[in-house]
C-alpha positions, -999 to +999 in steps of 0.1 A: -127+036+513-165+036+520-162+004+531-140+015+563-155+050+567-167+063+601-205+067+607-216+084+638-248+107+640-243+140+640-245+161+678-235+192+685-197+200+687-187+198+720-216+184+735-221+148+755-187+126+748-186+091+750-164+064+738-173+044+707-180+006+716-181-023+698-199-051+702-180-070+731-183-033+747-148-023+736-138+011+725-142+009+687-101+019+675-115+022+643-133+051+645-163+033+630-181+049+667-198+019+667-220+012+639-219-023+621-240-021+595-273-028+614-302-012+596-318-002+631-286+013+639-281+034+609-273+071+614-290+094+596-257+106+580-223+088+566-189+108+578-157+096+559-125+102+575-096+099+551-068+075+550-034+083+559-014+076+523-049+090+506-047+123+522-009+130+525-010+119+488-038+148+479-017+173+498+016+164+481+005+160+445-012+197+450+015+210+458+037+193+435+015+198+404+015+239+415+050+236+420+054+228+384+028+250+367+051+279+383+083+266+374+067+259+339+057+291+335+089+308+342+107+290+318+083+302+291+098+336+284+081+343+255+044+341+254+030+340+214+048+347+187+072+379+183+054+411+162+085+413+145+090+448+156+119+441+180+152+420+168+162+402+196+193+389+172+206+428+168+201+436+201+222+404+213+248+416+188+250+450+208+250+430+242+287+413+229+298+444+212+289+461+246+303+434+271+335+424+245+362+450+265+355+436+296+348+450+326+334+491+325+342+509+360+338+545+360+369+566+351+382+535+329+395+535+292+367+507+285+340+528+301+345+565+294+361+559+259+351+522+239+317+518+253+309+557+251+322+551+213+302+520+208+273+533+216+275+565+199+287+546+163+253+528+168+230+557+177+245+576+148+238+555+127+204+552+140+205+590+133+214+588+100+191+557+088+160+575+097+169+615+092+140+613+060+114+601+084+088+620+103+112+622+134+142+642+149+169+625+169+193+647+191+225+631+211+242+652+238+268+636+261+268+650+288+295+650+321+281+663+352+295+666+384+271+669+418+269+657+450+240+643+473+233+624+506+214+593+505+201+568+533+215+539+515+235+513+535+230+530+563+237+566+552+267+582+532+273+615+514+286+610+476+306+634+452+311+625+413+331+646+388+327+645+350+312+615+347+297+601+317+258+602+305+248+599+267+216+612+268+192+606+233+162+626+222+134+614+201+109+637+194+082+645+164+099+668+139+092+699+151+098+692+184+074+684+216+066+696+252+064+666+270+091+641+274+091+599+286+125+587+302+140+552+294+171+545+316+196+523+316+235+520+327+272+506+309+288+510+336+301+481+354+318+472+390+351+458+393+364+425+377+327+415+360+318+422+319+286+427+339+261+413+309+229+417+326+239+441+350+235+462+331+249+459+293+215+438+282+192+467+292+215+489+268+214+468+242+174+467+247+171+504+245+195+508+213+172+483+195+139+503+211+152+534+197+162+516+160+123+507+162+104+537+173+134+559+155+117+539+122+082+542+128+062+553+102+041+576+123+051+603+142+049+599+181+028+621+200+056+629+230+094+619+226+114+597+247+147+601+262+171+573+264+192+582+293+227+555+285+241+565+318+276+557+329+275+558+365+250+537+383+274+514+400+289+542+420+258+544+437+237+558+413+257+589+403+251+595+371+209+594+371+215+624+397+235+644+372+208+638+346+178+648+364+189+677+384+215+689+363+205+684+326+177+712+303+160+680+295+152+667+326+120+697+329+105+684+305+106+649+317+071+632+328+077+599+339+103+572+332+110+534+326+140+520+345+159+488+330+174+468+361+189+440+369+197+416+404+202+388+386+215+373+353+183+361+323+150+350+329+122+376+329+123+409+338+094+418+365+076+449+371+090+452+407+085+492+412+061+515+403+051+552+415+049+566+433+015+570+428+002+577+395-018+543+390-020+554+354+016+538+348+008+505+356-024+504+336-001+512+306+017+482+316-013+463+321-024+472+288+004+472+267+029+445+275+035+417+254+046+392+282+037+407+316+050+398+348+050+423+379+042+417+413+031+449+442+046+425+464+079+430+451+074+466+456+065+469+491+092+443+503+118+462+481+110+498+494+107+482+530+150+482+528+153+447+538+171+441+507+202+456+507+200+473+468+190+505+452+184+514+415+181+549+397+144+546+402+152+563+436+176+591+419+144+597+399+116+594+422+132+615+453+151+645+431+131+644+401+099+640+416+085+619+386+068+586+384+080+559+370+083+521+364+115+501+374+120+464+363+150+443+366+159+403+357+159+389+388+172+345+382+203+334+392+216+361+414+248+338+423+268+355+394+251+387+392+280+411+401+306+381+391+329+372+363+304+349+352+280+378+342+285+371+310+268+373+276+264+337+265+243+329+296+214+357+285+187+336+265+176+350+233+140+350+244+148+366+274+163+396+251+133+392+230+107+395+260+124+427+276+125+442+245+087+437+239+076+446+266+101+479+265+090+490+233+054+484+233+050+499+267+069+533+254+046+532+223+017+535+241+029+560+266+043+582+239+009+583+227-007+589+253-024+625+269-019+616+305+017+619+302+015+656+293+002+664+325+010+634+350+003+654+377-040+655+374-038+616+375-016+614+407-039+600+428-034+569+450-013+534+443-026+502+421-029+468+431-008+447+407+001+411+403+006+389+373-014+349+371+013+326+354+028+356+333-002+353+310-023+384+322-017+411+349-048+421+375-045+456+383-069+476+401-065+510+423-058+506+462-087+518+471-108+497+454-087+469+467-093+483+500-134+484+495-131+443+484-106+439+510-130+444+537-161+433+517-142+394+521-133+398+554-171+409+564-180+382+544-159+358+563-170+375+598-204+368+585-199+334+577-182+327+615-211+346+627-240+328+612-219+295+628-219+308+660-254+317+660-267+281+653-284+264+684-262+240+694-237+268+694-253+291+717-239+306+744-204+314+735-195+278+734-186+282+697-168+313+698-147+294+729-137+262+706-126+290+681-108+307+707-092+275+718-085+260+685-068+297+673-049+295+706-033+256+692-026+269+657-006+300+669+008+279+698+015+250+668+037+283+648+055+295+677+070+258+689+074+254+650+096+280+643+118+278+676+126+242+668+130+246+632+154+276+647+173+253+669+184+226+640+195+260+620+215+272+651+221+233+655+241+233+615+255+266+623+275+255+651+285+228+633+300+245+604+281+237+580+259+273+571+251+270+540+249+234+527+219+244+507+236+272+485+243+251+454+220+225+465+185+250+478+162+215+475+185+201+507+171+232+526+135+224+517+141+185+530+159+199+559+141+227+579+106+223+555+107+185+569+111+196+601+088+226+603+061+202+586+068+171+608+064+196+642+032+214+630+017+180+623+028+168+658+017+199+675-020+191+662-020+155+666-013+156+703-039+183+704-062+163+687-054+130+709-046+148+741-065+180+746-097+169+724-094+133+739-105+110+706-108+083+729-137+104+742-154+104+715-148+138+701-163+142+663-129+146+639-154+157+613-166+185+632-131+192+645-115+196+612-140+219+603-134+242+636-098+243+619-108+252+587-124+283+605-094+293+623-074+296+593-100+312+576-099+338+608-064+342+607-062+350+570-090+373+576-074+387+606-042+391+586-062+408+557-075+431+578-042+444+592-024+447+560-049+467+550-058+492+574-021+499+572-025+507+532-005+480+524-012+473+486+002+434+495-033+428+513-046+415+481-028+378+493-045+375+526-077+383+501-070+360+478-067+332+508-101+341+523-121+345+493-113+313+474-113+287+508-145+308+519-164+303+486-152+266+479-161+255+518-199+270+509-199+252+477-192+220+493-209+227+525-235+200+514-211+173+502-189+177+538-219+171+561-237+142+544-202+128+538-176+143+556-140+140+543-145+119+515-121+117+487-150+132+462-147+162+487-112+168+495-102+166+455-123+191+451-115+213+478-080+210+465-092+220+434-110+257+452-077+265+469-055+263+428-056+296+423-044+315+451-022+290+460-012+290+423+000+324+429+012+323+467+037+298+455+052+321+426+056+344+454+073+318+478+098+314+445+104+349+442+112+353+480+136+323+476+149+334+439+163+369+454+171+358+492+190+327+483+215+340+462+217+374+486+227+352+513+262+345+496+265+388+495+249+396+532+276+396+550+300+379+581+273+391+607+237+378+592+233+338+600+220+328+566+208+296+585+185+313+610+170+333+574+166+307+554+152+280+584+131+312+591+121+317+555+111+282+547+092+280+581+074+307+574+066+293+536+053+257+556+033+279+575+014+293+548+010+269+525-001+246+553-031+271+569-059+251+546-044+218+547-047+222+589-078+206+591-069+176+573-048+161+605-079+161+619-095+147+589-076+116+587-079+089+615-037+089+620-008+106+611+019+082+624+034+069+592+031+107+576+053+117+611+076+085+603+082+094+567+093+134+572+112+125+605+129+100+588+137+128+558+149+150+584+171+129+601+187+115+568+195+153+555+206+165+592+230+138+592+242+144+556+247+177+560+267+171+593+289+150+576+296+178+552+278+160+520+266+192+507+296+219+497+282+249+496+299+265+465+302+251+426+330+261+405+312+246+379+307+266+341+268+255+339+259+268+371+287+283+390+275+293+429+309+310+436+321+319+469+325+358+467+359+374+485+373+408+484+408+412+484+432+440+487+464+449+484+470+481+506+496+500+522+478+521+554+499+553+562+489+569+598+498+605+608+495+622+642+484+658+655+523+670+643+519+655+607+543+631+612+537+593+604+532+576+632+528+538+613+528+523+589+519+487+574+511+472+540+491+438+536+465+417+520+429+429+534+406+398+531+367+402+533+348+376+532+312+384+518+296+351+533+289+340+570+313+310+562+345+332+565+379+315+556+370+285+570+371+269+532+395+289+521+420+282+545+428+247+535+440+257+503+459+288+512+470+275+547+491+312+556+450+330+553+435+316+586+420+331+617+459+340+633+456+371+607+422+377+618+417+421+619+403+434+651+386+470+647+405+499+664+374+526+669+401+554+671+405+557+638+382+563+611+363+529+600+383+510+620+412+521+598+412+501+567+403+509+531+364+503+528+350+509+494+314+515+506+303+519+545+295+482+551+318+476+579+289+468+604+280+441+574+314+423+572+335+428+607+354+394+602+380+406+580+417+389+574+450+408+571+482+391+554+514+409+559+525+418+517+549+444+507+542+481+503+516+491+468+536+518+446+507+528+420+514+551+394+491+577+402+491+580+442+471+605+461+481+640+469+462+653+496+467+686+515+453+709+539+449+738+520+437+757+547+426+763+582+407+794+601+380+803+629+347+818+618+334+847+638+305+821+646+328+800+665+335+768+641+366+758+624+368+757+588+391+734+569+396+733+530+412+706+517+425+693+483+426+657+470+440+644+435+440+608+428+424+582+410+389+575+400+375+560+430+384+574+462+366+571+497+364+599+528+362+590+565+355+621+590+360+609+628+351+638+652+365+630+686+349+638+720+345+674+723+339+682+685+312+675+658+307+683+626+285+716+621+286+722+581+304+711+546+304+715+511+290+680+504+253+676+495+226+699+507+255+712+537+240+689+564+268+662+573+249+628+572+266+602+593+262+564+593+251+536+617+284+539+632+282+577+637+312+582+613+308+603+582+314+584+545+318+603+515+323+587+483+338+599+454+342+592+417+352+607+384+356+601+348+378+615+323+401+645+329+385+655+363+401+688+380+415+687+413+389+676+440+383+705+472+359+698+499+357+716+531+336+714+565+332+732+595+339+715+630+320+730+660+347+723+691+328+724+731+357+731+751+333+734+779+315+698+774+348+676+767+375+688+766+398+674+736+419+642+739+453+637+726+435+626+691+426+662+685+394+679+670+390+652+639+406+622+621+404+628+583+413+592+562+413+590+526+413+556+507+422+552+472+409+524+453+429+510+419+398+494+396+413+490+363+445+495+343+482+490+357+477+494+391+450+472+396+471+444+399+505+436+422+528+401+425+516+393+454+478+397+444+483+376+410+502+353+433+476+347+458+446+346+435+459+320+416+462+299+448+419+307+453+398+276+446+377+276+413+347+277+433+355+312+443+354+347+429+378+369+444+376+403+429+410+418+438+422+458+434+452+479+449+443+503+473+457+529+501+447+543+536+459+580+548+448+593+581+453+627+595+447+643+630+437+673+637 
C-alpha cells in the first residue's frame, strides 16, 4: 500500500489549489500530487489514502464482527453457573400445568376456576412445606370491581366486576410494616395458551415464593405476589389491587413480570418513576442483567402501542417500581403459537434469578421502609453485552454530559484557532461541510422513502416480515449507496480533487462534523432531561479521545491502514452498544408491524427505521469517502445489491408470512360472527343484518387472503357510517382509527345462549337542566359501550371513573367492560346536557347508546359458518375468531 500512497506537503486547508502534475506536466490521476520519489522532491510528511476494497473491507468487517458479539450475546441467557437457589425445571413444570387448559380469558371456566385452583394447590402447599420456618404466609383471593379512565389507545373509560386476583403475603413471623409487590397475570386473550404472555412470569413467581418461603433467615420486609387475573382487559385487575385491597398501604414499591414477546431475556425496560434507588438494587443484585433507559423513554413516549400494570401502579398507587418483560420473537406473542415448548429453560432460569435475587435484596433493605426520602431524580441505565449494567443518577449524567460536549467545543475551538485557520475560514469549511452531511440525510431518506412508497404501490409491503435481512439489503443498500454518492460528488464536484484539494485534510473536516453533530445532538437530549443523552455521549467521548490518540499517527501518515484499524478499534465500544440498541428497535418494531394496523405503511417505518440506523452507524465512517481515492466499485457493488433485491421483491420472491412450526410469522386476522340490531327514536328496529366482520391487523389487507377464500375480497369491503356509534360494528377495543379497512361477509344470524338484556331503566330532568339516564345491562363477560351525542347535546356527567366522560380520538365515548364469576347485574348512568339554543336536535335525537357483546370462550364462541370459514384460512395465518352482537339505541 505504501508503495502507491499519496505524498504531498502539508498547506493549510483551503489555501492555494493547484493540480498535481506529472512529469510530462499531466495532472497526476493518481493522487501521488506529483512526487516520484526524488530525494530533492521529498515532502516533509507521507499521507496514505486508502484503497477502495481495503477500506470498505475495514468498515464491513467492524460492523460484522459487532454484529455478532451482540447477537452472541443475546443468545447467552445464562451468564455463570446457576446458585442453585431457583429450579428452572419446577418452575417449567408450573408453566405446562398453567398453560395445559388452554387459553384463560377473563370470566372463563379455565381462568376464574382451573388456573385460580392451580395456583392455589401450589401456594398451599408452599404454605404447608414451610409453616415450621421463621416465616408467615397469608393467601386472600380477592374479586374487586372498579372503574377508571385511562389515555390508552387514544382514551377509553373501563368497568370490571368480580374479577379475579390471588394476592400472597410473605412476611417475618410476627408480621411487618413495610411491603415489596411482585406482579404478574394468568389471564390470557382470546384463542392463545398465552405461555409467555403471561403464564411464565407466574410460574417464576410461584418458584420465587417456594425459595424465599424456605429461607433459612427471616426477611426484613415481606413481599406480596400479586397472581392477578385481569391484565388483558386492559389492566383491570392491578387497579382493583392497589386502590381497593388493605394491603396495597403498605405497599412500597413493586416488580412487574411482562412480556411483548415469546423467550429470550427479559430486560429492565421501566423503572420509576424516580427513586434511582431501584435500579441500583438491580444493578447490584441481578444475576444476569440486561436493561436499557432507552427502552424507557421510547416506551413512555407512546409510540408503542402497549401498556403494562406498571402504569395501574405508578399513576393510582403512586409507588415506584421496576417493569421487565421478554421481548424476542414478538410474531407469536398474542398467537396460538404462544406456547410452552418454545420458552428455553435458561430463559426460565435467567428470569427467575434475576426475580429472586433482586427481591432478596430489596426485602432487606432500609430504603424500602420509607421510599419516599430517596425519591429524588431518575438513573442512567444501560447494560454492556448483558455482563454488567452502568448506572449512575441523571444528574451526574447531566454534569458528564456537558463536560464531553465542552470538551469537544474545546477541541473544534483549539482547530479553529490555529494560524492557517484564522479568520473564520475554518469555522466556514465546518459550516459548509455540516451543511453536505445534513444535505447528504435529507436526499438519503427521501429516496430511500420513494423505493418504500415505490414496493408499497406495488403490493409487496412487507417482503421482509419473515425474511428482515431482505430489508437491510433493500433500503440499507440504498440509503448507504446514496450517502456515499452524496459525498463523493461533493468531494469531486464542490471540493474540485482535480484542483488539488487535500483528501487528508478533508476527511478530517468530516470527522469534525460528525463529532459536532453528535455533540450537538448530546446537547439537546440533554437540556431536555432526557436520560437517553448518555448515546450521543458515548459517540463523542470515544471518537473524541481515539482521534487525540492518533492525532500523531494521522498527520505524519494519513489514512494508513495501521491508523484506520485502530481507529476502528476506539469506536468498539459505543458502537458495540449503539448496535444492541439498533436490534432492540428492530426486535420490537418488526414484529409490531404485523399488529399496527390497515392505516400505518409499515414500508415508509421500516425504510425510515433502517435509514435512520445507516445514518448512525455511518457518522464516523463519513470521513473515509474522503479517505480513499474512489468509491466507484463500493457504489457498483451496493447498487448492484439494491437492484437485485428491488427486482426480487417486485417479482414477489419474498412472501411475507410463514406458516412454518420453527418459526411461524403468521398473518394475524380478526374475525367475527355478528348479528347488528339498529333501533330508532320509537324503539323500534329499524335494521337489521348479520355477517362475517373481517379485520385485517396488517397494511396488506385481504389481498393474500383472497385467493384462497375468493367470496372475502374488496366487493365486501365496510365503509364507516359516522351516524352511528363507531361506525356501527362490534369493536372490542377503540382502534377503529387503527384498522378502517374492514370486510363484511353476509352469514346467518348468531343465537348465543346467553344474549344481552339491556333496558332503560329510567329517564328524568335534573333541576340543573341535564338529563339523567339509568340503564341496565346483563350479558356475558366481555361487553363494549359506545355513547354518540349528536349536534345539540354532550355528555355533562356519569357513573364511570372519576365522573368526567373521557372521549376518544374520534370524539365518541368507549367504555369497556368485564367480569368474572357470578357478577350482578351491570347499571351505569350519565347525564346529557341538551343546547336547544346552539343546535337544535336532528331526527337522531339527544344520543346513540350501542352495546356489543363479545363471545370469548365456551359454546358460543364458535358458529358453522366461522368453523367453516377458518378452516378455508391459509396455515400462514392466525385468525382468532369469536361471536359477537351490536345494539343501538336512540334517544
Amino acid at each position: 500500500m505504501e508503495s502507491d500512497s499519496t505524498v504531498r506537503r502539508l498547506k493549510p486547508f483551503g489555501t492555494q489549489h493547484y493540480a498535481a502534475q506529472d512529469t510530462d506536466g499531466v495532472p497526476d490521476r493518481c493522487g501521488n500530487n506529483g512526487y516520484r520519489g526524488d530525494p530533492e522532491r521529498k515532502p516533509e510528511v507521507r499521507l496514505y489514502l486508502l484503497r477502495e476494497a481495503v477500506a470498505a473491507s475495514l468498515v464491513s468487517v467492524f460492523i460484522l464482527v459487532l454484529w455478532g458479539l451482540v447477537h452472541l450475546s443475546l443468545q447467552q441467557l445464562v451468564i455463570g453457573k446457576p446458585s442453585g437457589e431457583f429450579n428452572a425445571l419446577r418452575a417449567r413444570e408450573h408453566l405446562e400445568q398453567i398453560t395445559s387448559v388452554g387459553p384463560r380469558p377473563v370470566g372463563s371456566q379455565e381462568n376464574e376456576v382451573l388456573t385460580v385452583g392451580y395456583l392455589l394447590e401450589q401456594i398451599n402447599n408452599i404454605k404447608a412445606e414451610t409453616a415450621e420456618g421463621p416465616h408467615q404466609l397469608t393467601v386472600d383471593v380477592q374479586r374487586p370491581s372498579g372503574t377508571f379512565s385511562i389515555d390508552f389507545l387514544g382514551g377509553f373509560t373501563s368497568f370490571y366486576d368480580r374479577v379475579t386476583n390471588i394476592a400472597v403475603k410473605l412476611e417475618p413471623k410476627g408480621g411487618t410494616q413495610h411491603l415489596m409487590l411482585a406482579n404478574c397475570h394468568f389471564d390470557t386473550v382470546a384463542n392463545s395458551p398465552g405461555a409467555s404472555d403471561d403464564a411464565v412470569s407466574c410460574a417464576v413467581m410461584l418458584e420465587v415464593l417456594h425459595s424465599l418461603a424456605n429461607h433459612s433467615s427471616p426477611l426484613t420486609h415481606g413481599v406480596i405476589f400479586l397472581f392477578n387475573g385481569a391484565e388483558e382487559n386492559i389492566l383491570q385487575a392491578s387497579h382493583g389491587f392497589i386502590t381497593q385491597h388493605p394491603w396495597a398501604k403498605q405497599v412500597r414499591a413493586f416488580i412487574n413480570l411482562e412480556a411483548a414477546g415469546v423467550g429470550g431475556k427479559e430486560v429492565v425496560f421501566q423503572t420509576g418513576p424516580e427513586n434511582p434507588w431501584l435500579v441500583q438494587a438491580y444493578v447490584h443484585a441481578a444475576k444476569h442483567p440486561f436493561a436499557s433507559v432507552v427502552g424507557q423513554e421510547v416506551f413512555q413516549s407512546g409510540i408503542i402501542p402497549s401498556d403494562t400494570d406498571f402504569r395501574i401502579y405508578r399513576d393510582f398507587g403512586n409507588i415506584p417500581g421496576i417493569d421487565l418483560a421478554f421481548i424476542e420473537n414478538g410474531f407469536i406473542y398474542h398467537t396460538k403459537y404462544d406456547t410452552a415448548n418454545r420458552i428455553l429453560t435458561d430463559s426460565i432460569q435467567r428470569a427467575g434469578d434475576n426475580i429472586l435475587a433482586v427481591l432478596k435484596h430489596l426485602v432487606t433493605s432500609e430504603k424500602l421502609a420509607n421510599t419516599s426520602e430517596y425519591r429524588h431524580g431518575n438513573m442512567v441505565f444501560f447494560d454492556l453485552l448483558g455482563v454488567v449494567v452502568v448506572a449512575y443518577p441523571a444528574r451526574v449524567g447531566s454534569i458528564l454530559n456537558y463536560m464531553v460536549a465542552t470538551a469537544a467545543f474545546l477541541y473544534l475551538a483549539k482547530k479553529a484557532s490555529l494560524p492557517g485557520n484564522r479568520g473564520g475560514r475554518y469555522v466556514r469549511q465546518l459550516a459548509y461541510a455540516t451543511g453536505v452531511a445534513v444535505l447528504s440525510w435529507f436526499v438519503t431518506l427521501l429516496s430511500v422513502l420513494i423505493v418504500a412508497l415505490v414496493i408499497t404501490l406495488l403490493g409487496r409491503s412487507m417482503f421482509w416480515y419473515t425474511h428482515f435481512y431482505t430489508s437491510i439489503c433493500l433500503y440499507g443498500a440504498a440509503a448507504t449507496g446514496k450517502m456515499v454518492l452524496v459525498h463523493t460528488l461533493a468531494k469531486n464536484l464542490y471540493y474540485g480533487v482535480s484542483e488539488g484539494v487535500r483528501l487528508v485534510e478533508l476527511g478530517d473536516l468530516y470527522f469534525d462534523v460528525s463529532l459536532l453533530l453528535w455533540c450537538c445532538s448530546l446537547v439537546w437530549l440533554t437540556h431536555h432531561g432526557l436520560c437517553s443523552a448518555y448515546v450521543p455521549m458515548l459517540m463523542v467521548a470515544f471518537p473524541l479521545t481515539t482521534k487525540l490518540l492518533l492525532a500523531k499517527e494521522f498527520k505524519h501518515k494519513g489514512a494508513s491502514v495501521k491508523y484506520s484499524v485502530l481507529y476502528l478499534l476506539g469506536l468498539a465500544l459505543p458502537y458495540i452498544h449503539f448496535m444492541f440498541l439498533i436490534w432492540v428497535v428492530f426486535e420490537i418494531f418488526t414484529p409490531i408491524m404485523g399488529r399496527s394496523g390497515t392505516e400505518i405503511p409499515p414500508e415508509v417505518v421500516l425504510a425510515t427505521l433502517v435509514t435512520l440506523a445507516t445514518i448512525f452507524l455511518s457518522s464516523f465512517f463519513l470521513h473515509f469517502i474522503y479517505l480513499v481515492r474512489s468509491t466507484k466499485w463500493i457504489l457498483a457493488g451496493l447498487g448492484s445489491v439494491f437492484l437485485v433485491m428491488l427486482l426480487l421483491v417486485s417479482c414477489g420472491v419474498f412472501f411475507p408470512y410463514s406458516g412454518s412450526m420453527d418459526s411461524p410469522r403468521p398473518k394475524r386476522v380478526f374475525i367475527q360472527h355478528t348479528t347488528r340490531t339498529f333501533h330508532n327514536l320509537k324503539g323500534q328496529v329499524e335494521s337489521q343484518d348479520s355477517g362475517l366482520w373481517i379485520n385485517s391487523f396488517d397494511f396488506t389487507g385481504i389481498q393474500h387472503i383472497t385467493p384462497h377464500i375468493p367470496e372475502v375480497n374488496d366487493s365486501v369491503r365496510t365503509r364507516c357510517r359516522e351516524d352511528r356509534p363507531f361506525c356501527g360494528y362490534p369493536w372490542f377495543l377503540p382502534v377503529k382509527f387503527l384498522s378502517k379497512k374492514n370486510w363484511y361477509l353476509p352469514a346467518p344470524e348468531v343465537s348465543p345462549s346467553s344474549p344481552v338484556e339491556f333496558r332503560l331503566v329510567s329517564r328524568e330532568e335534573t333541576s340543573w337542566g341535564t338529563v339523567k339516564m339509568v340503564f341496565n345491562v346483563k350479558g356475558p363477560s366481555h361487553m363494549s359501550l359506545y355513547l354518540m351525542p349528536h349536534r345539540g347535546s354532550s355528555l355533562s356527567t356519569w357513573s364511570f371513573g372519576d365522573g368526567t366522560p373521557q372521549f376518544d380520538l374520534s370524539g365518541e365515548y368507549f367504555i369497556f367492560y368485564s367480569h368474572g364469576l357470578n357478577a350482578p347485574t351491570w347499571t351505569f348512568w350519565f347525564e346529557i346536557q341538551v343546547l336547544f339554543h346552539q343546535h337544535p336536535l336532528g331526527p337522531e335525537g339527544m344520543i346513540s347508546v350501542a352495546i356489543s357483546s363479545h363471545y370469548f370462550f365456551g359454546e358460543d364462541q364458535r358458529t358453522a359458518q366461522l368453523e367453516e370459514i377458518l378452516h378455508r384460512f391459509p396455515p400462514w395465518s392466525f385468525p382468532s375468531s369469536w361471536v359477537s352482537t351490536y345494539h343501538m339505541y336512540r334517544y
